[in-house]
C-alpha positions as CSV (number, residue, x, y, z in Angstrom):
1,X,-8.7,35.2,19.5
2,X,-11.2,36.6,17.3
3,X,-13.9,34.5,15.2
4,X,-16.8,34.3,13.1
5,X,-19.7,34.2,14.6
6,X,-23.6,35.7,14.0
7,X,-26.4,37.2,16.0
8,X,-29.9,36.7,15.4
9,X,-31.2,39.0,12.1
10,X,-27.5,40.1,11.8
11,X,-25.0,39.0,9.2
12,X,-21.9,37.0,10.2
13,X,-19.3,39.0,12.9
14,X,-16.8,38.4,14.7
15,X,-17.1,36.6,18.1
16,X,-14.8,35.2,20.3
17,X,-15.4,31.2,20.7
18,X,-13.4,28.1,20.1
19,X,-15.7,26.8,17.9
20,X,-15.6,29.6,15.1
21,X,-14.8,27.5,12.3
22,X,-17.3,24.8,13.2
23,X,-19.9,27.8,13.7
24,X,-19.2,29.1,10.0
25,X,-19.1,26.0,8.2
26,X,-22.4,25.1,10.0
27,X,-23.8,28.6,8.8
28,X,-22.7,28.1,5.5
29,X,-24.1,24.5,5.0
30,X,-21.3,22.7,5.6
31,X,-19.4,23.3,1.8
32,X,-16.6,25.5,1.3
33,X,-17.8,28.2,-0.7
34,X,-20.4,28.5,1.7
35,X,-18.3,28.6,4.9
36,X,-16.1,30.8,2.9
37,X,-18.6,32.9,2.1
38,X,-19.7,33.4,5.7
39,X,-16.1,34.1,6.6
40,X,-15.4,36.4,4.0
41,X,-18.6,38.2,5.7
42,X,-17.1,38.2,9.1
43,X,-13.9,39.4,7.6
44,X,-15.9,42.4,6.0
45,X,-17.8,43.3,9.1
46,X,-14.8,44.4,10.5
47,X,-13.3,47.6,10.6
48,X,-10.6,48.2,7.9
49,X,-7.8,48.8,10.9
50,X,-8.2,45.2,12.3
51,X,-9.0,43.3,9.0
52,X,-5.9,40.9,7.5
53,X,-3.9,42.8,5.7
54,X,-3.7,40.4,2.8
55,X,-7.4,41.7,2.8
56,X,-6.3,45.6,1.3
57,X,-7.7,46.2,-2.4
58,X,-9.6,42.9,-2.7
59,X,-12.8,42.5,-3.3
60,X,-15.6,40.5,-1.1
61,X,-15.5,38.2,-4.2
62,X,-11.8,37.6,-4.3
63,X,-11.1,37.4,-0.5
64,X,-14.1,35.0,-0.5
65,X,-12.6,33.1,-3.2
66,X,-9.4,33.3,-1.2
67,X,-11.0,31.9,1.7
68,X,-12.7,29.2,-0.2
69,X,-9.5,27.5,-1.9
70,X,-7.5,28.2,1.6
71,X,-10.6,26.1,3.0
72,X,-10.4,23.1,-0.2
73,X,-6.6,23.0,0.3
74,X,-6.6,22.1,4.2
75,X,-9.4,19.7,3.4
76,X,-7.5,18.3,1.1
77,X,-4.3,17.8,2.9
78,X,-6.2,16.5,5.8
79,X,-7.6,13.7,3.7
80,X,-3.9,12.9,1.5
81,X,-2.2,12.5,5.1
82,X,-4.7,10.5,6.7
83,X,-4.6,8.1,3.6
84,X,-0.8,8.4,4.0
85,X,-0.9,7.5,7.5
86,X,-3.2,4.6,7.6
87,X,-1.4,3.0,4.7
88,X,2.1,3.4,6.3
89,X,0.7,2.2,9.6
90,X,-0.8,-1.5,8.2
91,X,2.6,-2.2,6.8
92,X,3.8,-1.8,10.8
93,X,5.3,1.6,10.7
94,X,5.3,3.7,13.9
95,X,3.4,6.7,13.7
96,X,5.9,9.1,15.1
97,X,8.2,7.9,12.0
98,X,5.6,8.7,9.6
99,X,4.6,12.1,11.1
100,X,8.2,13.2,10.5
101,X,7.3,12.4,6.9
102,X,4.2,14.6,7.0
103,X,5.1,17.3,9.1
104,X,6.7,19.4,6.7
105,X,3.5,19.1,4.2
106,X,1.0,20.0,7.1
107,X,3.1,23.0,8.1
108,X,3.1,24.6,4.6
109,X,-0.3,23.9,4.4
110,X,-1.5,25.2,8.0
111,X,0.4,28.9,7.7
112,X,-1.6,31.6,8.1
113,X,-2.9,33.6,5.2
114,X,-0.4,36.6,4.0
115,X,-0.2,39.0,1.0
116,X,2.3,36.2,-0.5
117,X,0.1,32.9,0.3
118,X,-3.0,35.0,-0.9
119,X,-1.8,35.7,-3.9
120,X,-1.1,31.9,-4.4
121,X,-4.2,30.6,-3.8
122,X,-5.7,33.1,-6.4
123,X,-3.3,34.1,-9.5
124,X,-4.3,30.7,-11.4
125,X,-8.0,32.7,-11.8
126,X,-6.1,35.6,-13.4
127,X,-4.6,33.7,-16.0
128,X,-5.8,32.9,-19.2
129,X,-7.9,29.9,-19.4
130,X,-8.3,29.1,-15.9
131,X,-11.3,29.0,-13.7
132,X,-12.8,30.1,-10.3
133,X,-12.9,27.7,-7.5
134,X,-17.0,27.1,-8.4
135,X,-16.6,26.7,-11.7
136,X,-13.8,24.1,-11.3
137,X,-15.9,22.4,-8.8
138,X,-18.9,22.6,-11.2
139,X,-16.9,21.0,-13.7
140,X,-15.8,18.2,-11.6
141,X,-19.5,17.2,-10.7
142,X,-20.3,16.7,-14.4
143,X,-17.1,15.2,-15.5
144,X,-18.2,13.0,-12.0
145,X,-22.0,12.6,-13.2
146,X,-21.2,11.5,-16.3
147,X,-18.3,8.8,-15.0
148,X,-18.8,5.3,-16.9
149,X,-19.1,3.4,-13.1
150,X,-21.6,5.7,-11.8
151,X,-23.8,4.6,-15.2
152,X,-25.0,1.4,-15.0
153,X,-26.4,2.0,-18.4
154,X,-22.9,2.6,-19.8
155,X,-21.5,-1.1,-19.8
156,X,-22.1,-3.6,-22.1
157,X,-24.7,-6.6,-21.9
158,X,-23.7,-9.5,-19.9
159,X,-22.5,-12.0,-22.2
160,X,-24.9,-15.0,-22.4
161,X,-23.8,-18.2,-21.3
């Protein structure tokens, strides 16, 4: 299978290694929009006849912002099910009961990119009021930043005794 890879002085293309994913998110320092972004470069280096066809009549920006929340969303999941699982497991449960559970989540959220899950991942942008993946994530740091426990300055005195 094909992947994104780079050559030295060259922008991303593809290559054909196991490790493609790993190899991107390396290249693009380890965040989403970054790997995304080298992705979405790969993607772009290819000829129009092999690229996704989810790809036709969207720009770099939007397919990268495609890739990039396609990218957050399997993070995500990754994290809710191992929480899931290691809370279910230290109350005893087996873990071939509790990946039944799962399964069905992981498989929605592990199929492949398509006109229809495409358009999912980006129609909230196109709506009034709503943001891009970066600005979203931009917002989060400052709401994060300015979170009372992460202020030590922003509790009250110790009482005296």
């Amino acid at each position: 299978s094909s992947a994104i890879g780079t050559s030295p002085g060259r922008k991303a293309t593809m290559t054909s290694n196991a490790t493609w994913f790993m190899d991107a998110a390396a290249q693009g320092g380890g965040t989403p929009a970054g790997t995304g972004k080298v992705i979405t470069q790969g993607l772009f280096a290819q000829p129009e006849d092999v690229r996704p066809g989810w790809m036709k009549g969207r720009s770099q920006a939007e397919v990268c912002e495609i890739v990039t929340r396609s990218i957050c969303e399997a993070v995500e999941a990754s994290y809710v099910v191992k929480e899931y699982l290691d809370q279910e497991r230290a109350k005893g449960r087996k873990f071939d009961d509790i990946y039944t559970e799962v399964q069905p989540y992981l498989e929605r959220i592990s199929r492949p990119l398509d006109d229809q899950t495409a358009a999912e991942l980006v129609d909230p942008r196109f709506n009034e009021g709503t943001t891009t993946f970066q600005e979203e994530a931009a917002r989060r740091e400052a709401r994060r930043s300015e979170a009372p426990h992460r202020k030590l300055n922003a509790y009250p005195p110790a009482p005296q005794l």
